[in-house]
C-alpha angles and dihedrals in degrees: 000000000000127000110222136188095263102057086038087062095032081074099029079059100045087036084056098040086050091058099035091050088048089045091055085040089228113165126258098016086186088076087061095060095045082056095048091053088053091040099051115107134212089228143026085230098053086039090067086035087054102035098080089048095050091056090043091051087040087055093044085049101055098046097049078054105058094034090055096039092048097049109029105028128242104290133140082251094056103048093056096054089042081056090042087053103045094040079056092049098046092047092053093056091040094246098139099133086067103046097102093053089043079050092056094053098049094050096040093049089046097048085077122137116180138359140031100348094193090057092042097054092049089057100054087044093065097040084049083048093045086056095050097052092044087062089050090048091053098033087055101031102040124055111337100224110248109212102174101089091042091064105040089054088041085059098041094057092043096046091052097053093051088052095052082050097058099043086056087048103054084053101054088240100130136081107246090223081062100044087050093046097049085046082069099051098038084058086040094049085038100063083048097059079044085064092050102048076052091060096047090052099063105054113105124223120223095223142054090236092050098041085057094046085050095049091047087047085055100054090048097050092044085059091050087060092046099047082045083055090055091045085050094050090045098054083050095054089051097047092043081049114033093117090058084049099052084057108053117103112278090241086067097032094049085045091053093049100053088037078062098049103051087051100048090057085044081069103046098050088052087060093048093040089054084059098059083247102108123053113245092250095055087076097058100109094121104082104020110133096248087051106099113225129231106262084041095067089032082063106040080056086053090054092047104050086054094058087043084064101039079072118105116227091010127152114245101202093074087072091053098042087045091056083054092060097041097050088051084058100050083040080061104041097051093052086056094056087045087054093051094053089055102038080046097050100039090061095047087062109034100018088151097054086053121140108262108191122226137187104282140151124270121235 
């Protein structure tokens, strides 16, 4: 197990609630540190974004909690419909990033016994509050979280397994159940990798160097999303259609597998390349003179689909789900060789600030 930045600063921010609380001798610290683990933030960036909310849920809070203490008494019953009322109240001014918190105050003001209330709730509003801002203090102080190696190698990984996927798939080698199955993780680890291209986003450079270089590293890594989307399209069209493809004549099956395969280690080499491990020449497969073109293979279909037809007796709904799978695979094709424009200008402007992979855990 590895320990990462956030649960290093999940304890540096209770550790600090639990101080700061003590210093200001406010009651029941512990309060405070249950605050700070709802408070603590993935990014600097979402930690100024959040800050204001969080206030805004902690006053709401508050308020629905002395009103209803006030009025109605301290009871189980109370406090639910004190909840009810304040989880109403925080969705209708959008503020749902900051409900859990909003939740605590009110639990911990209503949970009261004797004594002035007013007082009492002003009290564990502050120590809530004092929890809140410690997290701030430790999420934009201690480790900025770098997000930037986690999701290259989380796209890497997941890259390669849809591409395994694929090459099974064109040759008819895998169990339909698997391939479905693996259809549903791939969408589930992909929304993943989605999060973390989000959390990269929203660090914030100091500089105006570094700003331009983030924004260009941006672009790069959203096509490589996109291009993963089309890989992941692609791998559906062959496993909904695997029976029209296993009965395709061998010339155009045999045409669509090594197109596929070109284009998948296409896809490898531009990782690498991205990387500064592959020689720029190396990722050259679009244009080589074995390398059918695009209205090529869009011919030899047309001539495929004629002599479909010229069959008596023949179905005509292979042809249509066929032109599925091809277009998948253009669709494909043209988003690597928009990735490689981009891979290959962004190194030839910032070649210094290029990625350099290290050794990182995968999502």
């Amino acid at each position: 197990m590895k320990l990462g930045a956030r649960i290093l600063k999940t304890g540096l921010a209770i550790v600090l609630a639990f101080y700061v609380a003590t210093w200001l001798e406010l009651p029941s610290p512990i309060f405070a540190g249950i605050a700070a683990i709802f408070a603590l933030q993935p990014s600097i960036y979402r930690s100024y974004k959040t800050i204001i909310e969080q206030v805004q849920g902690n006053i709401i809070g508050a308020v629905v909690a002395v009103i209803f203490g006030t009025v109605f008494g301290h009871s189980f019953a109370v406090v639910g419909f004190a909840v009810i009322v304040t989880l109403l109240i925080m969705m209708r001014f959008k503020l749902e990033s900051s409900i859990s918190l909003a939740l605590v105050t009110v639990i911990v003001i209503l949970e009261f016994q004797q004594g002035d209330f007013i007082e009492f709730a002003v009290l564990r509003f502050l120590t809530v509050m004092t929890g809140v801002l410690a997290a701030f203090i430790i999420n934009l102080i201690f480790l900025p979280p770098k997000y930037e190696e986690r999701l290259f190698t989380s796209i890497k990984y997941l890259q390669s397994d849809i591409i395994k996927w694929i090459r099974l798939a064109v040759r008819q080698a895998s169990e339909h159940t698997s391939t479905k199955q693996s259809l549903r993780r791939l969408r589930e680890q992909y929304e993943r990798v989605s999060s973390l291209y989000k959390l990269f986003k929203e660090e914030r450079p100091y500089t105006k160097k570094a700003r331009h270089v983030k924004f260009r590293k941006l672009v790069v890594y959203r096509q490589m999303l996109i291009t993963m989307t089309k890989s992941i399209e692609l791998l559906n069209r062959l496993h909904l259609h695997e029976n029209e493809l296993s009965q395709m004549p061998e010339k155009f099956h045999i045409m669509i597998q090594s197109r596929l395969d070109y284009l998948l280690t296409y896809h490898e080499q531009l990782l690498l390349k991205y990387t500064g491990k592959l020689k720029a020449e190396h990722t050259t497969w679009i244009g080589q003179e074995e390398f059918l073109q695009r209205n090529e293979v869009m011919d030899v279909f047309a001539k495929y689909i004629v002599q479909e037809h010229a069959k008596e007796g023949e179905e005509e709904f292979s042809s249509y789900h066929l032109l599925h799978i091809l277009s998948r695979i253009l669709d494909y094709e043209e988003n690597l060789e928009h990735l490689d424009t981009l891979i290959t200008s962004f190194q030839q402007h910032h070649s210094k600030e290029s990625f350099k992979e290290k050794n990182e855990e995968v999502i």
